[in-house]
MIDOSE-1310 file (N, C-alpha, C; in nm, 2 decimals, decimal comma, always signed):
residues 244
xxxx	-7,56/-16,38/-6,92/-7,52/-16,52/-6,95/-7,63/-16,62/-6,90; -7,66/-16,74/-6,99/-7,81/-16,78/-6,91/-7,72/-16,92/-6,86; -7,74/-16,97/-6,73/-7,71/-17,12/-6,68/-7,79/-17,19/-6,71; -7,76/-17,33/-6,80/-7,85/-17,43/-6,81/-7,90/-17,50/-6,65
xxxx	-7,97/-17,52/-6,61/-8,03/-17,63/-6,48/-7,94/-17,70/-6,44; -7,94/-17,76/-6,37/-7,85/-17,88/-6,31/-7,92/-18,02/-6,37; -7,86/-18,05/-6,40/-7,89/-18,26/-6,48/-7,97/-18,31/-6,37; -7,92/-18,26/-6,28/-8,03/-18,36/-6,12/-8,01/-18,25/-6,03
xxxx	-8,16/-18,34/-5,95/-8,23/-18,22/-5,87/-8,13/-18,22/-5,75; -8,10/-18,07/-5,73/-8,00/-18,00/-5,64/-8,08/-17,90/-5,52; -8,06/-17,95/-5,41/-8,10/-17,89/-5,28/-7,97/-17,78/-5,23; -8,03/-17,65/-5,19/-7,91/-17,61/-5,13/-7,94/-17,55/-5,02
xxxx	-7,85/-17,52/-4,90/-7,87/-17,44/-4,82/-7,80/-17,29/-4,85; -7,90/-17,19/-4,81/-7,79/-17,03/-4,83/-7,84/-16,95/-4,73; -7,70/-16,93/-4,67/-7,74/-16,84/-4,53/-7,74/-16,72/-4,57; -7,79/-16,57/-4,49/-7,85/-16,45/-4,50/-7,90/-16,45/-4,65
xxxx	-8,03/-16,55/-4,64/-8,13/-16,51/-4,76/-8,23/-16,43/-4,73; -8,25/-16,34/-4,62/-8,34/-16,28/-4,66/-8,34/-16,16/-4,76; -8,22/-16,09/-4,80/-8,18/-15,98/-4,89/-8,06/-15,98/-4,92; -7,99/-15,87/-5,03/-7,91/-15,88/-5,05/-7,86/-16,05/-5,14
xxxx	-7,72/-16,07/-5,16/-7,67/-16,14/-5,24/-7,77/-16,27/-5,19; -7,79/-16,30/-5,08/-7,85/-16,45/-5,00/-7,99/-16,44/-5,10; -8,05/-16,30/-5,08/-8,17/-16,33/-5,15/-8,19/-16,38/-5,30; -8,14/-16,30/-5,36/-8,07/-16,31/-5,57/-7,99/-16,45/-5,55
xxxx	-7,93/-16,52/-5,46/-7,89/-16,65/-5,49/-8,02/-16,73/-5,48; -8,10/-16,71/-5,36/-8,19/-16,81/-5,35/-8,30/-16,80/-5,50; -8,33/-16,65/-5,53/-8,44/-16,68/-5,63/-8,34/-16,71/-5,77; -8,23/-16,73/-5,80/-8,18/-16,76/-5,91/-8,13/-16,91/-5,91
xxxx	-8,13/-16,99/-5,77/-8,14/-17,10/-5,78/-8,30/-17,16/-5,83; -8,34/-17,11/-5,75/-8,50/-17,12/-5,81/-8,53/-17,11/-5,93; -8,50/-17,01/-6,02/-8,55/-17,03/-6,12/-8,45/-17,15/-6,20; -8,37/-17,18/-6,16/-8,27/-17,32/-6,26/-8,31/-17,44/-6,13
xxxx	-8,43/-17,42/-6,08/-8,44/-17,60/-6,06/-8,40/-17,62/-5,91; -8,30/-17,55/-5,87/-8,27/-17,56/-5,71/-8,35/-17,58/-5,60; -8,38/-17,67/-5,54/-8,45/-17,62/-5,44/-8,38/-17,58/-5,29; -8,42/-17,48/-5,26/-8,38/-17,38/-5,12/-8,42/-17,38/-4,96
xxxx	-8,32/-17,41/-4,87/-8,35/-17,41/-4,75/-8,31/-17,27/-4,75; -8,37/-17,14/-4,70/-8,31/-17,04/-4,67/-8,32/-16,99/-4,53; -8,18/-16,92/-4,48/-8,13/-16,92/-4,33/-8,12/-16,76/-4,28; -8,16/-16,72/-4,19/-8,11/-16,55/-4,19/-8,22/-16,57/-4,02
xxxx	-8,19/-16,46/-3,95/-8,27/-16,44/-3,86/-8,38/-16,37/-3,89; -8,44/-16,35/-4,01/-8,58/-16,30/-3,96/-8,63/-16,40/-4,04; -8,77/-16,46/-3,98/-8,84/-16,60/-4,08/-8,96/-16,52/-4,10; -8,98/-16,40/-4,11/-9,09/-16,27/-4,16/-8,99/-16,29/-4,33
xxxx	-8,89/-16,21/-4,36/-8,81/-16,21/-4,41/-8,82/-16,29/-4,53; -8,77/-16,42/-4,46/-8,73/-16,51/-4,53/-8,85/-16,59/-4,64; -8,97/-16,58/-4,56/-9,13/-16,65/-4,62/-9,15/-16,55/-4,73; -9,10/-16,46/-4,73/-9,11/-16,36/-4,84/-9,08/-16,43/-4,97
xxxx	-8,91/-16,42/-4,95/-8,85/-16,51/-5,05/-8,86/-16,67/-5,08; -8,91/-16,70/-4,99/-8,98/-16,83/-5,02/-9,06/-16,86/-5,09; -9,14/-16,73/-5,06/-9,29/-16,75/-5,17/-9,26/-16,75/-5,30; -9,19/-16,63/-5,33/-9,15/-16,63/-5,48/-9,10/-16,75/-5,54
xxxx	-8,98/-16,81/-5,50/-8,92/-16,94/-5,50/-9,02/-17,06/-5,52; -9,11/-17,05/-5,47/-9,20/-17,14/-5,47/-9,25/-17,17/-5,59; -9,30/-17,01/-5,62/-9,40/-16,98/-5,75/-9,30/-17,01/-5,89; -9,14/-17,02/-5,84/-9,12/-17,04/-5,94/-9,08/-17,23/-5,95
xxxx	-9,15/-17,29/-5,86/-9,17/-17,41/-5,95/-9,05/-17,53/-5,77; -9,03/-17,45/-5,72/-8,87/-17,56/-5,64/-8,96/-17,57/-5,48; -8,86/-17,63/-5,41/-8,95/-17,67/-5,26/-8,81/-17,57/-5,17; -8,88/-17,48/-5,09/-8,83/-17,38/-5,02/-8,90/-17,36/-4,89
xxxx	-8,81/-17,36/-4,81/-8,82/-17,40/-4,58/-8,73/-17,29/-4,60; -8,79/-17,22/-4,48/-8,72/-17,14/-4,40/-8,67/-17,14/-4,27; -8,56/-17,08/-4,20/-8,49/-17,15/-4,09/-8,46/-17,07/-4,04; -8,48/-16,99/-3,91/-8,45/-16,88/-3,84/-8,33/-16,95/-3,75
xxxx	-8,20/-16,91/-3,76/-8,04/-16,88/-3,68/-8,01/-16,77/-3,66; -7,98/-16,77/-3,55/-7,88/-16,65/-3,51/-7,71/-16,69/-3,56; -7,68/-16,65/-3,67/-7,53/-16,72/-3,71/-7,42/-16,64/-3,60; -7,43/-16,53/-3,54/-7,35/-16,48/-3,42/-7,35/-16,58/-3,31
xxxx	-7,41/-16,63/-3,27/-7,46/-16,74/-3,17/-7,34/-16,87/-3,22; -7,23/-16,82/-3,25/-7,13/-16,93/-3,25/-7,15/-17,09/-3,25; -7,19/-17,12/-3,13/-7,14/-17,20/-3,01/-7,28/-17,26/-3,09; -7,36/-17,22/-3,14/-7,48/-17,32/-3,18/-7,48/-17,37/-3,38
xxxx	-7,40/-17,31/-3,41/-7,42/-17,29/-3,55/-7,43/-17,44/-3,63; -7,32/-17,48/-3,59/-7,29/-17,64/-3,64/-7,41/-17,71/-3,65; -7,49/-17,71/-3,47/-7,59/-17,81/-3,50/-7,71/-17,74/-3,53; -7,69/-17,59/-3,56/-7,87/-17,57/-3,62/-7,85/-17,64/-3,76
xxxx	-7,72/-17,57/-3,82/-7,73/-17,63/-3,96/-7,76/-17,76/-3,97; -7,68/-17,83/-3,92/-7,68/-18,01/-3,94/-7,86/-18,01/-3,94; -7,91/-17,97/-3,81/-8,05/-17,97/-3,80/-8,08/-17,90/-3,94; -8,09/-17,79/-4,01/-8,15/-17,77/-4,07/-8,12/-17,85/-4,24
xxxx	-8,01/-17,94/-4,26/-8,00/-18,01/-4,35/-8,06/-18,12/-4,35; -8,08/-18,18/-4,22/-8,17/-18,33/-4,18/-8,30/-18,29/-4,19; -8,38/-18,17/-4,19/-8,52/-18,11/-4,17/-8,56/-18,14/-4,34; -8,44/-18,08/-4,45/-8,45/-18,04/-4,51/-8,51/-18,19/-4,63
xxxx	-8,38/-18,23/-4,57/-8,37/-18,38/-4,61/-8,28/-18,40/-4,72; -8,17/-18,36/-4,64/-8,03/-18,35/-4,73/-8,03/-18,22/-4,85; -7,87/-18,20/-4,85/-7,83/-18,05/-4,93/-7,70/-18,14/-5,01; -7,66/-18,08/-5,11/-7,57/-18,11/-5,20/-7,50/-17,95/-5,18
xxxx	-7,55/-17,86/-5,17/-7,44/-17,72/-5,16/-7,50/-17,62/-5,02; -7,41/-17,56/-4,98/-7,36/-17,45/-4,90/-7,34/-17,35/-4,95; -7,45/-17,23/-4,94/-7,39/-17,11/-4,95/-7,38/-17,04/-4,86; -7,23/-17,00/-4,83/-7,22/-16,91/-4,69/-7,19/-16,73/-4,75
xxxx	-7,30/-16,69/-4,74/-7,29/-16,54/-4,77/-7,35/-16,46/-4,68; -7,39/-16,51/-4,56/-7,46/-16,44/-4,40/-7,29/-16,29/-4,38; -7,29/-16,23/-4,32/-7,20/-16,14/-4,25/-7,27/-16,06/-4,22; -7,11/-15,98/-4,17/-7,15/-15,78/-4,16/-7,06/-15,74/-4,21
xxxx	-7,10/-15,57/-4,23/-7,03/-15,50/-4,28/-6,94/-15,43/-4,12; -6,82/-15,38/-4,13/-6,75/-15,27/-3,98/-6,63/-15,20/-4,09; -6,69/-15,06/-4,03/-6,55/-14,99/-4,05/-6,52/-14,90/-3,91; -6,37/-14,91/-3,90/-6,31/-14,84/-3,80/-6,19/-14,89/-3,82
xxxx	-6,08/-14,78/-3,77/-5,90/-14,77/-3,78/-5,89/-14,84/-3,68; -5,79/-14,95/-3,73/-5,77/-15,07/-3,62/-5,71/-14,99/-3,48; -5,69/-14,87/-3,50/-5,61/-14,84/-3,35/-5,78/-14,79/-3,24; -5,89/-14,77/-3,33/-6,01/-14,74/-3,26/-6,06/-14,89/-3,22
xxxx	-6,04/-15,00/-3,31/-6,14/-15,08/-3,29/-6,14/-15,18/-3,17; -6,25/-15,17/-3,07/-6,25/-15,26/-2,97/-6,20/-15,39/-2,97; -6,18/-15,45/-2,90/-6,16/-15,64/-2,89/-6,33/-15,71/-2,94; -6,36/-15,58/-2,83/-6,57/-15,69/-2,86/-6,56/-15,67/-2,96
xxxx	-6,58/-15,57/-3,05/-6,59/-15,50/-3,22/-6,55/-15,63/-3,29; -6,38/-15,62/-3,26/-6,32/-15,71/-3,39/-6,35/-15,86/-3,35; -6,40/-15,90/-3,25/-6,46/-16,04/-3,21/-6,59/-16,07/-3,31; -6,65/-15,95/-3,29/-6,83/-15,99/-3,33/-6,79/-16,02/-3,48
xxxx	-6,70/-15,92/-3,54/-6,68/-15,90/-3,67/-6,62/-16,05/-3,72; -6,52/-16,10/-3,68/-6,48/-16,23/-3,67/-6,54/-16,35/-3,68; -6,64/-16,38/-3,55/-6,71/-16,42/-3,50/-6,84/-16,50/-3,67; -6,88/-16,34/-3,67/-6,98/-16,36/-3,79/-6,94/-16,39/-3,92
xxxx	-6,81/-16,33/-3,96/-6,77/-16,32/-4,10/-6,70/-16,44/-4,11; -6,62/-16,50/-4,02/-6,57/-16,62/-4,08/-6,59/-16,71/-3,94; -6,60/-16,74/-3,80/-6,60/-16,85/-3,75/-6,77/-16,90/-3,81; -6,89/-16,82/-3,81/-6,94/-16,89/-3,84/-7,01/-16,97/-3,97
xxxx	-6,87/-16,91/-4,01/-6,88/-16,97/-4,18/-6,78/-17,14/-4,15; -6,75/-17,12/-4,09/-6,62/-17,28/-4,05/-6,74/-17,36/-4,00; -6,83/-17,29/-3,91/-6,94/-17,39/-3,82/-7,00/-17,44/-3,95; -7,05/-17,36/-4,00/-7,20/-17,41/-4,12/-7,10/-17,52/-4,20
xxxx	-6,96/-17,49/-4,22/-6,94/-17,63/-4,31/-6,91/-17,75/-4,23; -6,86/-17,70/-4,12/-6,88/-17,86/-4,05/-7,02/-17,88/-4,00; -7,13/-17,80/-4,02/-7,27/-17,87/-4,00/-7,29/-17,95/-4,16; -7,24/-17,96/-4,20/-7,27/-18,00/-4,37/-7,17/-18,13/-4,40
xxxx	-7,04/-18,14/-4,36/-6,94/-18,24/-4,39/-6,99/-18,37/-4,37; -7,01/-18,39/-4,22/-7,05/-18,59/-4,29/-7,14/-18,58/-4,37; -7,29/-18,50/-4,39/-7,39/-18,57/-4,50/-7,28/-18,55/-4,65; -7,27/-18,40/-4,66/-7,14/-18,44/-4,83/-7,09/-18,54/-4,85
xxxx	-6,99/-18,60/-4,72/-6,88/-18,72/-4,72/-6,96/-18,81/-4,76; -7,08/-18,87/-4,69/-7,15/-18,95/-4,67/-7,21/-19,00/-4,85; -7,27/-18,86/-4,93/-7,28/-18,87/-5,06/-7,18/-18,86/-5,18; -7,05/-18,86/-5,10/-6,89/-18,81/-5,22/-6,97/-18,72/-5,28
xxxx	-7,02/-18,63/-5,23/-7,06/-18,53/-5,32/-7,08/-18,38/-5,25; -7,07/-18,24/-5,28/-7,08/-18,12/-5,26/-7,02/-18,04/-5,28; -7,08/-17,89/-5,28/-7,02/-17,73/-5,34/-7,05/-17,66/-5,18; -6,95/-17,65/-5,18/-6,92/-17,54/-5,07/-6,92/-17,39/-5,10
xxxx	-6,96/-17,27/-5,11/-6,92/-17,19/-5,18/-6,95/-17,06/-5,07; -6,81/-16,98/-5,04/-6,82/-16,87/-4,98/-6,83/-16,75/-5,01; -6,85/-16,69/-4,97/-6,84/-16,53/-5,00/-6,75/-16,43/-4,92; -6,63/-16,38/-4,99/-6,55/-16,32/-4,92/-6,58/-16,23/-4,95
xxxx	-6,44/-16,08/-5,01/-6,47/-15,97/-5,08/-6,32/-15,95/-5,13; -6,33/-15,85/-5,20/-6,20/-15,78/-5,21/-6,11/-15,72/-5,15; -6,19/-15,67/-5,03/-6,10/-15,60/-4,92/-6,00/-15,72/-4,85; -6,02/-15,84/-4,84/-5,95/-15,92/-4,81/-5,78/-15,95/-4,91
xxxx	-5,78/-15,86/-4,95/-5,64/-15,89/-5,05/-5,63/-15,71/-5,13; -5,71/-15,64/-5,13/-5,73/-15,48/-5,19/-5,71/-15,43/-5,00; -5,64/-15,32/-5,00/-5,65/-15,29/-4,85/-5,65/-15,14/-4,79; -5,77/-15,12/-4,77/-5,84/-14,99/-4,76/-5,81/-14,91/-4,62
xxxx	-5,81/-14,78/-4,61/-5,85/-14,75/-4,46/-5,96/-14,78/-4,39; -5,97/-14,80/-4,29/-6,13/-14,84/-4,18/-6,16/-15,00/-4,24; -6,09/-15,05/-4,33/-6,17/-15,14/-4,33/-6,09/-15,33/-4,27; -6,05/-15,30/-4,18/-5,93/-15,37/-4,14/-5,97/-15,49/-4,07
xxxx	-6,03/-15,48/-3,98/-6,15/-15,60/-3,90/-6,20/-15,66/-4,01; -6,26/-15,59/-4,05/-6,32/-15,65/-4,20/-6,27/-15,76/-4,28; -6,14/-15,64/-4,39/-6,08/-15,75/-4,45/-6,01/-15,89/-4,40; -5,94/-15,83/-4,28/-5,89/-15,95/-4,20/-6,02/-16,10/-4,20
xxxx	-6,12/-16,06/-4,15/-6,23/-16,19/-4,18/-6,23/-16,25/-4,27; -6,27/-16,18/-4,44/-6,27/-16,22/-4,52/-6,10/-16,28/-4,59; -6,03/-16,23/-4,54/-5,92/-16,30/-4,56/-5,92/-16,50/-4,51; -5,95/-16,42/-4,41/-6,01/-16,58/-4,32/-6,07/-16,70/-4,43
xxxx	-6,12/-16,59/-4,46/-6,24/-16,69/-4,56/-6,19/-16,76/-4,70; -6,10/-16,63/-4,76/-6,05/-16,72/-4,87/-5,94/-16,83/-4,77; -5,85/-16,83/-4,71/-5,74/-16,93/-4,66/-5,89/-17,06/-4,64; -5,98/-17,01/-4,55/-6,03/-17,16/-4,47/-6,10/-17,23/-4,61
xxxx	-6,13/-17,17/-4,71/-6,19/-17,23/-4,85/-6,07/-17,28/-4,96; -6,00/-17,22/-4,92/-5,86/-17,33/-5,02/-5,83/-17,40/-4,95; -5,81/-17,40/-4,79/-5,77/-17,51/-4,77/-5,88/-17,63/-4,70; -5,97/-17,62/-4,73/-6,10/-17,71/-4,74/-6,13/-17,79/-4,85
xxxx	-6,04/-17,74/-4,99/-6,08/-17,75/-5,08/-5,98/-17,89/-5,12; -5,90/-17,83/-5,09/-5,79/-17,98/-5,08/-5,78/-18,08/-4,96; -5,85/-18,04/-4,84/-5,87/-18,13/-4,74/-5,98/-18,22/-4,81; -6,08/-18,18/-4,89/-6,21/-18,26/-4,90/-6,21/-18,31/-5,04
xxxx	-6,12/-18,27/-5,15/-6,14/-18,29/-5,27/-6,13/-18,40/-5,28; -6,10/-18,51/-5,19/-6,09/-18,65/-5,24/-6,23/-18,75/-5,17; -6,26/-18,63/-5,04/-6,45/-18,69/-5,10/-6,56/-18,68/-5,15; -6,50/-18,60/-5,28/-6,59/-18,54/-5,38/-6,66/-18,42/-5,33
xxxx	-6,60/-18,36/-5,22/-6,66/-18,23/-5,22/-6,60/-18,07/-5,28; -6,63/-17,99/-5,35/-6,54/-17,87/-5,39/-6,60/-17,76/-5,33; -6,54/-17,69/-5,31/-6,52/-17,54/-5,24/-6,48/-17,42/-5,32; -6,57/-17,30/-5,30/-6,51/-17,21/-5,39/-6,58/-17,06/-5,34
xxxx	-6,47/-17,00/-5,38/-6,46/-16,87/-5,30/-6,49/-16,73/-5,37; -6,61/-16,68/-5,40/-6,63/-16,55/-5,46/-6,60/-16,40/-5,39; -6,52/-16,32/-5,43/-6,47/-16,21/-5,33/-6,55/-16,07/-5,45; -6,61/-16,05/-5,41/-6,71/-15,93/-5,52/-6,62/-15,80/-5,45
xxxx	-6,64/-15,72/-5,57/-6,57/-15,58/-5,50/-6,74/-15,54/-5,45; -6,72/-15,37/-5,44/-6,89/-15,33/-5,36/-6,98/-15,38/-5,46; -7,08/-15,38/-5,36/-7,20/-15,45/-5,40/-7,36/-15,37/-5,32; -7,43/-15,33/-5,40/-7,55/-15,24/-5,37/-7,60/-15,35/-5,25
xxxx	-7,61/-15,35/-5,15/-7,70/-15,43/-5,06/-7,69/-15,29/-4,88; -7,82/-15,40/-4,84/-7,83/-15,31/-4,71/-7,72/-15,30/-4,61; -7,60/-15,35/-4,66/-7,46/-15,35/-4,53/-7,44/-15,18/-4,56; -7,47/-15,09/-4,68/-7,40/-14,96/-4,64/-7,51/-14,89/-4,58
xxxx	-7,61/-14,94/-4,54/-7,73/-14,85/-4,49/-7,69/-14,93/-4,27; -7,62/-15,00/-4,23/-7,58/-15,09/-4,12/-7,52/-14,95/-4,03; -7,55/-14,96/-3,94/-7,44/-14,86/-3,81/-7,30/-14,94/-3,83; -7,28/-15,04/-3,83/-7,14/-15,04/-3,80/-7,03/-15,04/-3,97
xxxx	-7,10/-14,96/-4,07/-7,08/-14,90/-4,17/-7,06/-14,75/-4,19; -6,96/-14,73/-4,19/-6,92/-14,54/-4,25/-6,85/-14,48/-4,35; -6,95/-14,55/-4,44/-6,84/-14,49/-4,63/-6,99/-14,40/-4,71; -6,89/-14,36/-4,76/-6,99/-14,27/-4,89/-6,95/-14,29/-5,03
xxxx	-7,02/-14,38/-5,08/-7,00/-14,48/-5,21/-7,07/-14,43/-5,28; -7,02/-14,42/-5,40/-7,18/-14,38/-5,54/-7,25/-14,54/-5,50; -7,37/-14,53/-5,50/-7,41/-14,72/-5,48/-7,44/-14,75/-5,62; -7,51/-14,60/-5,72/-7,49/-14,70/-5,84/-7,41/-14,70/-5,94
xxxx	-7,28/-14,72/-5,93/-7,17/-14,82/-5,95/-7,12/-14,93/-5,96; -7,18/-14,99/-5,81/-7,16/-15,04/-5,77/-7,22/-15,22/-5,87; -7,18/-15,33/-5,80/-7,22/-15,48/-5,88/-7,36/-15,46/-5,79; -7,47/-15,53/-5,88/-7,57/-15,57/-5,79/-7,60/-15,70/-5,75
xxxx	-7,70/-15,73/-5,63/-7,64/-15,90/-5,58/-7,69/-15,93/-5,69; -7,81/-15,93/-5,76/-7,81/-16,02/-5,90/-7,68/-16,05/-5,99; -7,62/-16,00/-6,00/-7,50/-15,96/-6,12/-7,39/-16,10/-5,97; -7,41/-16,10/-5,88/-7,32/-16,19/-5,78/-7,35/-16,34/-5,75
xxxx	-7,49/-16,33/-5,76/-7,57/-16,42/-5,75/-7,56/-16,52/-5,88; -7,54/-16,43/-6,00/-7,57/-16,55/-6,10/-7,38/-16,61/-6,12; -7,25/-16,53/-6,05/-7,21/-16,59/-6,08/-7,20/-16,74/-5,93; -7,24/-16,73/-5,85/-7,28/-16,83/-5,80/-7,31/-16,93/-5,81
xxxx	-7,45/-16,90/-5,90/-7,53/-17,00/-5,99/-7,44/-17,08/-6,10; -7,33/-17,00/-6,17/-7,30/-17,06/-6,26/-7,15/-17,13/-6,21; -7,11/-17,09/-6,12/-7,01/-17,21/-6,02/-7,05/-17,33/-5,97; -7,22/-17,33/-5,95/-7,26/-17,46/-5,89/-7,30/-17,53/-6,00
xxxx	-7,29/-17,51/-6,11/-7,38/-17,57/-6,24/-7,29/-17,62/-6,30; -7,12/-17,58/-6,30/-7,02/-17,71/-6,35/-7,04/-17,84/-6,30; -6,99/-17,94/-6,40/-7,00/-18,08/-6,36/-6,92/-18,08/-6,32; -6,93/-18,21/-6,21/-6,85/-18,31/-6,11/-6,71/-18,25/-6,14
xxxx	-6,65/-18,27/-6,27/-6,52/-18,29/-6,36/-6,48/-18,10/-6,30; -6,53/-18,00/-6,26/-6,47/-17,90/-6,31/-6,47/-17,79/-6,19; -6,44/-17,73/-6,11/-6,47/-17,63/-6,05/-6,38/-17,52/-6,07; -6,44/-17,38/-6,04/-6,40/-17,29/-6,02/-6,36/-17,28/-5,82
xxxx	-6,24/-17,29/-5,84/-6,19/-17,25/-5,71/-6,21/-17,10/-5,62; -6,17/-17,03/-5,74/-6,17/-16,87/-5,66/-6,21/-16,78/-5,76; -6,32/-16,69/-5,76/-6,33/-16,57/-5,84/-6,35/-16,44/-5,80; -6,31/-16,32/-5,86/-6,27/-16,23/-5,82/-6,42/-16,18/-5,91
xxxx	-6,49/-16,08/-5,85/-6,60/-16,01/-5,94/-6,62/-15,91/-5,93; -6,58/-15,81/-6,01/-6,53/-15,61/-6,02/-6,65/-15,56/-6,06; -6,69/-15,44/-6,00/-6,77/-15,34/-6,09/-6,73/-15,33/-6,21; -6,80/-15,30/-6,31/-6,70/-15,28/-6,46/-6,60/-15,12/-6,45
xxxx	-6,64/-15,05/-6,36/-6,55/-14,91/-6,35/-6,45/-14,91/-6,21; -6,41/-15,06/-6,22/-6,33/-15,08/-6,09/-6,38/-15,09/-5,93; -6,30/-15,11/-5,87/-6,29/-15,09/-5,72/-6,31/-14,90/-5,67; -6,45/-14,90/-5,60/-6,50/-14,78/-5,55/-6,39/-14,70/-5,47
């Protein structure tokens, strides 16, 4: 399906761009006109996808965070929206992957797991709220999964986060809807990226079955490209042969 551009020029921020879904968002915003602040801890990484982004025509900064580093998240973002020089959208698709039976899993474990999958998805949007307010305008857009509502063995830390994620995105979505900012929540079932190659990962998946971040990415693209008048709140996005 091809997305028309955006009417006006659209800055976005997207955390873990260096691969995976963060990367296929950032070069498919690129190619419809976007221009990209991209976020991940390696800025080796990230200049990669920058370049390409470049070539294809948009202005793209790269911003090394540690998004585990909690307690700082809020103001690198803010920092990296003011560097930027203002963002109209958020994309929070940075995590990890953990499997383990909640009767194994440590306190540290299901903290880090927490920690990264959804507190510091709450920071990056309150690094972003007064400039949106400030413009009545923004797309917030998270990335959960399926395990958050589908509920698997080992994957319990897990889904619990992304559960996090759809609740803190609906209800963001009606806290802010009346300063013209919308929120919306993509939950992909598996997805070919480097979280099943991760240690704190233990499945044996066909991977090609699986959605690829391209196939995730564009529906991304095509959530931020409704007008003002229209959003998509929550979408669900399946392999075509189901949940693995």
């Amino acid at each position: 399906m091809e997305i028309n551009p955006p009417s006006n020029q659209q800055r976005a921020i997207i955390t873990g761009a260096s691969s995976g879904i963060g990367k296929a968002t950032a070069l498919a915003f690129a190619k419809s006109g976007i221009d990209v602040a991209l976020v991940s801890r390696s800025l080796d990484k990230l200049e990669i996808v920058a370049k390409t982004a470049r070539e294809l025509g948009v202005e793209a900064k790269v911003y090394a965070v540690d998004l585990a580093e909690v307690g700082n998240v809020k103001a690198s973002i803010t920092e990296v929206a003011n560097d930027f020089g203002g963002i109209n959208i958020l994309v929070n698709n940075a995590g990890m992957g953990y499997t383990n039976l909640l009767s194994k899993t440590s306190l540290s474990d299901w903290q880090q797991v927490i920690d990264l999958n959804l507190s510091s998805v709450f920071q990056c949007i309150l690094g972003v709220l007064p400039l949106m307010r400030s413009q009545n305008a923004g797309m917030i857009v998270n990335v959960a999964s399926i395990a958050a509502t589908n509920f698997f063995p080992e994957w319990g830390a897990y889904g619990v986060s992304k559960a996090g994620v759809i609740a803190l995105t609906k209800t963001l979505a009606v806290e802010e809807r009346s300063n013209g900012i919308r929120a919306v929540v993509i939950s992909p079932g598996a997805v070919n990226t480097a979280i099943w190659d991760t240690d704190t990962v233990n499945a044996d998946l066909d991977r090609t079955s699986m959605l690829t971040p391209e196939i995730v990415a564009q529906s991304i693209l095509h959530a931020v490209s409704l007008p003002p008048q229209a959003v998509i709140e929550e979408m669900t996005l399946m392999p075509g042969g189901g949940a693995l």
